[in-house]
N, C-alpha and C positions, 0 to 999 in steps of 0.2 A: 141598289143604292138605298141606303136609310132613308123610310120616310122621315120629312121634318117632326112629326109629330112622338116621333122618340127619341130627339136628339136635348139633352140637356145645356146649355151655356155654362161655362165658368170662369172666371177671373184665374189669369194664369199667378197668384200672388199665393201665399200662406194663406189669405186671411178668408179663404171658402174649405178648406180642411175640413171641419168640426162639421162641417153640411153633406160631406161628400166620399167621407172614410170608409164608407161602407154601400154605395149606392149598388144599386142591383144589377145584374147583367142587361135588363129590360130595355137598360138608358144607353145611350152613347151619350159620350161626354165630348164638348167641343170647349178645350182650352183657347182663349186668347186674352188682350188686352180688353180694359174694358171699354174703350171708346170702338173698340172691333166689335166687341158683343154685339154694341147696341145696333149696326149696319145688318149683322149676321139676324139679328130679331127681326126687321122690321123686312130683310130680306125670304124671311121663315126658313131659313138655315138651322131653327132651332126654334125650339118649343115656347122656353123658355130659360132668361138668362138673368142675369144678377150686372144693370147696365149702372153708371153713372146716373144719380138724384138729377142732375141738369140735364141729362140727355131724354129721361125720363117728362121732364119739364118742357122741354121740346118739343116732345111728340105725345104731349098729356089729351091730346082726343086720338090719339092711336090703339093708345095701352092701358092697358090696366093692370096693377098691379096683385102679389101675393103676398096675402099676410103672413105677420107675423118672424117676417124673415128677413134680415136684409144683412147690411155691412153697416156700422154703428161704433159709436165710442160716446162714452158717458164721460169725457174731459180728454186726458190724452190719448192721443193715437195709436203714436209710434210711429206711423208708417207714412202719414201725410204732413211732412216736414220742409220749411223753409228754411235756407242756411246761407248765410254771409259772412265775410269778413268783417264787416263792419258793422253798425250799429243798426238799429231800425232805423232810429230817423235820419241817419245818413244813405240809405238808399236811393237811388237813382234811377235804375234800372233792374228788372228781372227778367231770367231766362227761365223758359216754363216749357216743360213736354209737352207731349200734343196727346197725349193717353188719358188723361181725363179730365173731364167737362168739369165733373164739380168741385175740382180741387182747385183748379186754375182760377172760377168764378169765387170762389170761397175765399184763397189768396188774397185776392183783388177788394176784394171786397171787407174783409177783414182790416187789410190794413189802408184802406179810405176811411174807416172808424179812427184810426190814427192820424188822419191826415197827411196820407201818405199816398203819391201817384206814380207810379212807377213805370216809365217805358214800357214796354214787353217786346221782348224776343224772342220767337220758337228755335228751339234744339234738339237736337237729342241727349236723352238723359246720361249723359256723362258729367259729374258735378267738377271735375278740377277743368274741363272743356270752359261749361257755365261757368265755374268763378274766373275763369281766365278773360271772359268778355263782357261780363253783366257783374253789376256789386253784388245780387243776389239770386237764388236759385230754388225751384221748390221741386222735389223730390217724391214719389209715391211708392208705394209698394215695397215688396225688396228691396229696392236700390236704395232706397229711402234708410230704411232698418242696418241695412251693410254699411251704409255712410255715415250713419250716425255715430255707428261702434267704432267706425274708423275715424269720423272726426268731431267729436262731442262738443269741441269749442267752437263750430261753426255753426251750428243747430241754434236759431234764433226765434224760433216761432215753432210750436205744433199746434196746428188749426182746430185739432178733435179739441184741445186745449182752449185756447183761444176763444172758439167758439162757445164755447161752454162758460167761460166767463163773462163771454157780452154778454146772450141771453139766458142763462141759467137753465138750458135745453141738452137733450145730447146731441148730437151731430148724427145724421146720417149720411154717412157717404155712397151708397150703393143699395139700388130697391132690386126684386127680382120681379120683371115685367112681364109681360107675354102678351100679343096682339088679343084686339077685343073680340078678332073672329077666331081665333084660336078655339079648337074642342074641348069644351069645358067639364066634362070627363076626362081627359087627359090632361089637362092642367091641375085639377085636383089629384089626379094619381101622382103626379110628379111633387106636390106641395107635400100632400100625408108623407112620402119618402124624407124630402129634407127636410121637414117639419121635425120628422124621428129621428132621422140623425140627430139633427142639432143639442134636440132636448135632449138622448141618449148619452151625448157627449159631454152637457154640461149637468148629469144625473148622474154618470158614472164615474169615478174617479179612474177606473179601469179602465174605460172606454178613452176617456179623458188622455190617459198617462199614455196609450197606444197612440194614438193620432200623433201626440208631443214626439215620442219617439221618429216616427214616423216621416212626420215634418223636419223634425232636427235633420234625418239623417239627407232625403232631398235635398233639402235647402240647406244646410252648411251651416246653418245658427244652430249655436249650442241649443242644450233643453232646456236651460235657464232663460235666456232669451225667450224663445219659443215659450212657454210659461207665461214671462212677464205679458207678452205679446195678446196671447189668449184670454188676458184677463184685464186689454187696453182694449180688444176689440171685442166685437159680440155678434154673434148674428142672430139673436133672437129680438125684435121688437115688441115693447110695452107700448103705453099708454103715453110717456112722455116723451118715447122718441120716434112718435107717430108726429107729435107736439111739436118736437125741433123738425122732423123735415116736414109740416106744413110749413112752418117760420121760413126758413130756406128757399123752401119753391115761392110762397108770394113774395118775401122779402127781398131776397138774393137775384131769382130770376125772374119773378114779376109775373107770377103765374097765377089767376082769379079762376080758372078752371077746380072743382071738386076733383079730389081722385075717387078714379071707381075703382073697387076692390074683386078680387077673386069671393066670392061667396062659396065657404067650404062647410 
């Protein structure tokens, strides 16, 4: 059996690609959602993983996180979308998966800045399910990106958006954590890897244009798509969207803990 200790996590969605196109035989890789991730981390199923900003907020004297890497959007997303029939401020209710923490909280909390309270009810993500019982619906990942293309006039909010316009911050949606006791020789060997993809991916146009391929052909989004998508999300962390997801954890989840970092 795989020790934990060379098992990598990853968000089953597009948007870990550019981190993982080339990862080395060394790793196993352990596909799932990300609210699974974060079970599977805390369980040491895996080294480390790329969980939910709120799940992270949760278990902030657990983990500690890797720089420089995460899941991010500097205004639109794409991918973390709310969609109704109706208006915002006719909303009532929403129906919300249960797949991730920050999105759900971020919803929530976004539109209480509009004065807006909305029921909640959990489903699964099937949006004509949700629009058939709730006036509204927030959507992540793929299913999010598929629904949009098939229903653009229903698309009422993207949060990477949203966000970005209350606090002039990017959004972080997704940190990659790993336990505090975790061997920190092998946390570092697994960061230098995604570290180098990522930046190789957005260095190379070549490197770049393969993974697109790649992604398209998986995932059934055209390359265009896939393009637009890769250049709404990011998985490289600056300086200012260390800045939005400090905002977020104290603001959003009420989090006064420092994060400690991976020292690399």
């Amino acid at each position: 059996m795989t020790n934990w200790t060379e098992v990598i996590g990853r968000v089953s969605f597009v948007n870990c690609d550019p981190l993982f196109h080339t990862i080395s035989d060394g790793w196993a890789v352990l596909p799932a959602p990300p609210a699974w991730l974060t079970g599977h981390l805390l369980k040491n199923d895996c080294l480390v993983a790329p969980i939910p900003a709120a799940d992270f907020a949760e278990h902030i004297d657990e983990l500690l996180l890797l720089p420089d890497i995460g899941i991010a959007s500097d205004g639109s997303v794409g991918s973390v979308l709310l969609f109704s029939k109706k208006e915002l401020a006719e909303i009532k209710d929403i129906a919300m998966p249960t797949d991730s923490s920050t999105s759900r909280k971020l919803a929530l909390y976004l539109l209480a800045q509009r004065g807006i309270t909305p029921d909640v009810s959990e489903m699964g993500p099937d949006l004509d399910e949700m629009l058939g019982r709730c006036d509204s619906a927030l959507l992540i990942g793929d299913r999010a990106l598929d629904e949009a293309q098939r229903n653009p006039d229903y698309v009422k909010m993207d949060l990477g958006l949203e966000w970005k316009q209350l606090t002039g911050l990017p959004m972080v949606f997704g940190v990659f954590a790993a336990s505090k006791s975790a061997p920190k020789n092998k946390l570092k060997s697994a960061h230098q890897e995604l570290y180098s993809n990522v930046t190789n991916f957005y260095e190379s146009q070549l490197i770049k244009e393969k993974v697109i391929d790649e992604t398209s052909m998986r995932s059934g989004f055209s390359k265009s798509r896939v393009r637009d998508y890769f250049s709404e999300v990011t998985n490289l962390l600056d300086g200012s969207s260390i800045a939005g997801l400090e905002k977020f954890l104290t603001e959003v989840c009420e989090v006064n803990l420092e994060i400690e970092w991976l020292e690399v």
